[in-house]
Every structure is written in C-alpha cells, then in structure tokens.
VEXDREN-2710 file (C-alpha; in Angstrom, 1 decimal):
% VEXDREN-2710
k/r/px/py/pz
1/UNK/90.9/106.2/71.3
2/UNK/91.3/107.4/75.1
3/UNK/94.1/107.5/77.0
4/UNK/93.2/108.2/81.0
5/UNK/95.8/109.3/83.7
6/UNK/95.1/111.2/87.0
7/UNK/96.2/114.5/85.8
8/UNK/95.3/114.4/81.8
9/UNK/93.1/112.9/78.6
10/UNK/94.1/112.0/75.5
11/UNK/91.9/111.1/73.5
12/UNK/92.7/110.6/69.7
13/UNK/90.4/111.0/65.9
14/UNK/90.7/110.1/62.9
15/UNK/87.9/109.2/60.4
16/UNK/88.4/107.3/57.6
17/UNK/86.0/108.5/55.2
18/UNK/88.0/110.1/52.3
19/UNK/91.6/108.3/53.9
20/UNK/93.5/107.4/50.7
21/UNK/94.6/111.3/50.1
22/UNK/95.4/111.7/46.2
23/UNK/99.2/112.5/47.4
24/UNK/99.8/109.3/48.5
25/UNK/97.8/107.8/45.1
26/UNK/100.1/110.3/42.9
27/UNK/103.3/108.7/45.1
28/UNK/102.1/105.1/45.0
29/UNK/101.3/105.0/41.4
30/UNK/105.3/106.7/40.7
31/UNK/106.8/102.8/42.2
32/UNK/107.7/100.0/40.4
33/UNK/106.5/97.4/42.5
34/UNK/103.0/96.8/43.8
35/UNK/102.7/97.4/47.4
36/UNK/99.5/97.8/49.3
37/UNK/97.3/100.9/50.0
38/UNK/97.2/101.7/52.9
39/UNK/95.0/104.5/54.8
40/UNK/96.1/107.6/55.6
41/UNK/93.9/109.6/57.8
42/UNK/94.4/113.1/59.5
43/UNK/94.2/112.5/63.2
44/UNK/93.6/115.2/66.0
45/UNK/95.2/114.9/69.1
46/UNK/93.0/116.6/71.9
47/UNK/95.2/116.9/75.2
48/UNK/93.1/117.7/78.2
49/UNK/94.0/119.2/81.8
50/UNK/91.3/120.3/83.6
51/UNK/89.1/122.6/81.6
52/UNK/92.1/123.1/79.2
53/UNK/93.1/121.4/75.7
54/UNK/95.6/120.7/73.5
55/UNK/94.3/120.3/70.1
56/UNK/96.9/119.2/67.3
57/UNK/95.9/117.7/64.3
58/UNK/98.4/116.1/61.8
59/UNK/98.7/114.2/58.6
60/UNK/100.5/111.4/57.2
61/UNK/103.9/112.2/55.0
62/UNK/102.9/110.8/51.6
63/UNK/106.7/109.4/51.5
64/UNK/106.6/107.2/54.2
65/UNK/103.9/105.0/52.2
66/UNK/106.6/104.4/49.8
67/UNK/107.9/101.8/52.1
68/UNK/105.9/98.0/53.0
69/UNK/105.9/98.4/56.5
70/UNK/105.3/95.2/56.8
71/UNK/108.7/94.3/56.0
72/UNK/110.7/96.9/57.9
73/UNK/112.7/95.4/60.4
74/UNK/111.7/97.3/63.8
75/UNK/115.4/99.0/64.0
76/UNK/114.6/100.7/60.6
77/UNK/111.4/101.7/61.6
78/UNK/113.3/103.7/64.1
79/UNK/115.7/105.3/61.5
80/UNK/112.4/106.9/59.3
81/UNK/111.5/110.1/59.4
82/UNK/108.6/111.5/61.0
83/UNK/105.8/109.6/60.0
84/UNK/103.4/112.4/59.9
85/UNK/103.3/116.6/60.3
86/UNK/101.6/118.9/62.6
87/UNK/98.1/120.4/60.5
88/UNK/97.5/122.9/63.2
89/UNK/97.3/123.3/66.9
90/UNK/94.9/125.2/69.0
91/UNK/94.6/125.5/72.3
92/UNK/91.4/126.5/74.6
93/UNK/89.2/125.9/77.2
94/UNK/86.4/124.4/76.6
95/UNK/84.1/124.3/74.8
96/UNK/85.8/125.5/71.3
97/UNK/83.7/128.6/70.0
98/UNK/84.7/130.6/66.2
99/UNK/87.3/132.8/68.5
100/UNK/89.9/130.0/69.5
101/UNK/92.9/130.6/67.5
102/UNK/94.3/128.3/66.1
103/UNK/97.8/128.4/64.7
104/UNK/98.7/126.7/61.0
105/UNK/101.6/124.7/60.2
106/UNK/102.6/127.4/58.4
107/UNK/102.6/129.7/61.0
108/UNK/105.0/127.1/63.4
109/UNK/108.7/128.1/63.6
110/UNK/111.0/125.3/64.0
111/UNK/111.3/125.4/67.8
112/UNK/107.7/124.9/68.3
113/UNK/107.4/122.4/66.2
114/UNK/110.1/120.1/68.0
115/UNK/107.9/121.6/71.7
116/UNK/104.7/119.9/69.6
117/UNK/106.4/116.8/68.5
118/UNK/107.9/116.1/72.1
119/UNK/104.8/116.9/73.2
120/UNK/102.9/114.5/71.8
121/UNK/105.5/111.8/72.3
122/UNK/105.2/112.8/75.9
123/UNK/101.5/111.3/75.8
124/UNK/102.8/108.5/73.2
125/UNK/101.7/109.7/69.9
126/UNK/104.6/108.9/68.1
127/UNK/105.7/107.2/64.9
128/UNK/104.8/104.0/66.3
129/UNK/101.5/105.3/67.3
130/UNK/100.6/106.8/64.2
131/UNK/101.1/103.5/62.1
132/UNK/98.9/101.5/64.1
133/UNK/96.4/104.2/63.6
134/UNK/97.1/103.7/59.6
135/UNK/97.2/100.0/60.3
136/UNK/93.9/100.4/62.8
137/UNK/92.2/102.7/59.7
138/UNK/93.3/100.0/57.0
139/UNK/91.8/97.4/58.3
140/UNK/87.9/99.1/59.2
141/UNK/88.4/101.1/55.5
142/UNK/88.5/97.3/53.5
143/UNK/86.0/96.2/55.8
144/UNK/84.4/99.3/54.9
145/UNK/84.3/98.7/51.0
146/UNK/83.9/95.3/50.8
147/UNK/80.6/95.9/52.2
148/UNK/79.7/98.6/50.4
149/UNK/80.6/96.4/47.2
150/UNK/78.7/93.5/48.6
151/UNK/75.6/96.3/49.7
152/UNK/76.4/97.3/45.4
153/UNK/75.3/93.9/44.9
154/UNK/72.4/93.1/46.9
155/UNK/70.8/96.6/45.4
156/UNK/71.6/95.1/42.2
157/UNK/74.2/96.4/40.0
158/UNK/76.3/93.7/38.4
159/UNK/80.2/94.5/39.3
160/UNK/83.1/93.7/37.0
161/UNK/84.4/90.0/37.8
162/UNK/87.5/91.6/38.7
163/UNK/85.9/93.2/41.5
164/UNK/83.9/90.5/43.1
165/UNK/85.4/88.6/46.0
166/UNK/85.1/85.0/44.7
167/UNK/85.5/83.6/48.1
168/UNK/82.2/85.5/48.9
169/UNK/79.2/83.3/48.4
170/UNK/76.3/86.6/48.5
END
C-alpha cells in the first residue's frame, strides 16, 4: 500500500503468512464467547524523503482482539488503546546495508515513542489504519486457506466433514 505526496512516500507491508501470532490464539482461547479470528500481521511503515527513510515496524496488541470490532460503535473505537506497538525503527538512506542501526522497542524512551506514534499519524497510520490492515489481511488469509484446503483436496487427501465447505461443489 502507497501513499504519494509531492514531498514524501509511504508506502506500507505486512505479509500475512504466519498472521495469527500464538498471543492472540493464547488470549482468544481465555473468552467465553466465540468471536472471530482475525489476522494480525506486523507491518513496516517505510517513510521516504528524498534519498532518506523512516522505517518503523509494529505489531498488533494481542488485547485489542478481545473485542468484535465489528460491533464497536465508531465513538468507542476512539476510546481503545493503541491498537498496535512500535517493533523497531530505523532510519537510513538508501539502500539499507548490515550497518543501519536500528533502534528496538526496548531501547525507545517514552518521549520518542509519542514523536513515532505522532509521526506516523502525521502520514495516517493510525488505529483506524491499522484495523483495515487486519481487516484487509483477514480477508486475503481465508481466501488464502480455503484454497489451500480446496488445493488439499484436488491432491487428494480426504478432510474431516467439519472442515469441508459444503457450499463448495469441487
């Protein structure tokens, strides 16, 4: 995902092999009630200016997967906590070779940390953003398995009836 001005790119990753992180599994299977998995994948943020850029990756707060976001009125959307932390940022000029440092989360003192976040809301990665990413990511990762169930099939291995889409006629 790109995002062009005059002055700057940003341009956004994620990948969503590997998506459902066993934190969010542990913190899923702890509810009562059944609500539905959702990805979670870590995303970099690469802010470029010129020759220069920004790279900040993050990852998803297991917590706020506790929630059906589905049903979250818009005005408590607003009143969650961050959606997601800052990994590590790095910043270089490119191209990236083994000597860029990059700085952990670790390593990030409080008052950088709100520079980074503001940052990145600057260029519209905010909590907002970073759900339709999970939404986005969703979406292409059941996409993703059905047709690797479906591909299961054709091979020929014989799936548990619970795991057969019966509105699938393959």
């Amino acid at each position: 995902m790109d995002k062009i001005s005059p002055t700057e790119r940003v341009r956004i990753k994620f990948n969503i092999g590997n998506c459902m992180p066993n934190r969010l599994k542990e913190s899923i299977e702890k509810l009562q009630c059944h609500i539905r998995m959702r990805s979670a994948p870590d995303f970099e943020v690469k802010i470029i200016r010129g020759d220069w850029i920004l790279s900040i990756r993050c990852r998803y707060r297991a917590s706020v997967f506790l929630h059906d976001m589905t049903i979250i009125k818009p005005e408590q959307k607003k009143k969650l906590d961050q959606v997601f932390d800052i990994k590590d940022v790095a910043i270089y000029v490119n191209p990236r070779d083994e000597l860029t440092y990059t700085l952990d989360e670790f390593m990030i003192d409080k008052n950088l940390y709100d520079v980074i976040i503001k940052t990145l809301a600057d260029v519209g990665v905010t909590n907002d953003m970073a759900l339709q990413i999970s939404h986005l990511a969703t979406a292409h990762f059941e996409g993703a398995y059905d047709d690797f169930l479906r591909n299961l099939q054709n091979f020929g291995i014989v799936l548990p009836e619970s795991m057969v889409d019966k509105d699938n006629t393959n």
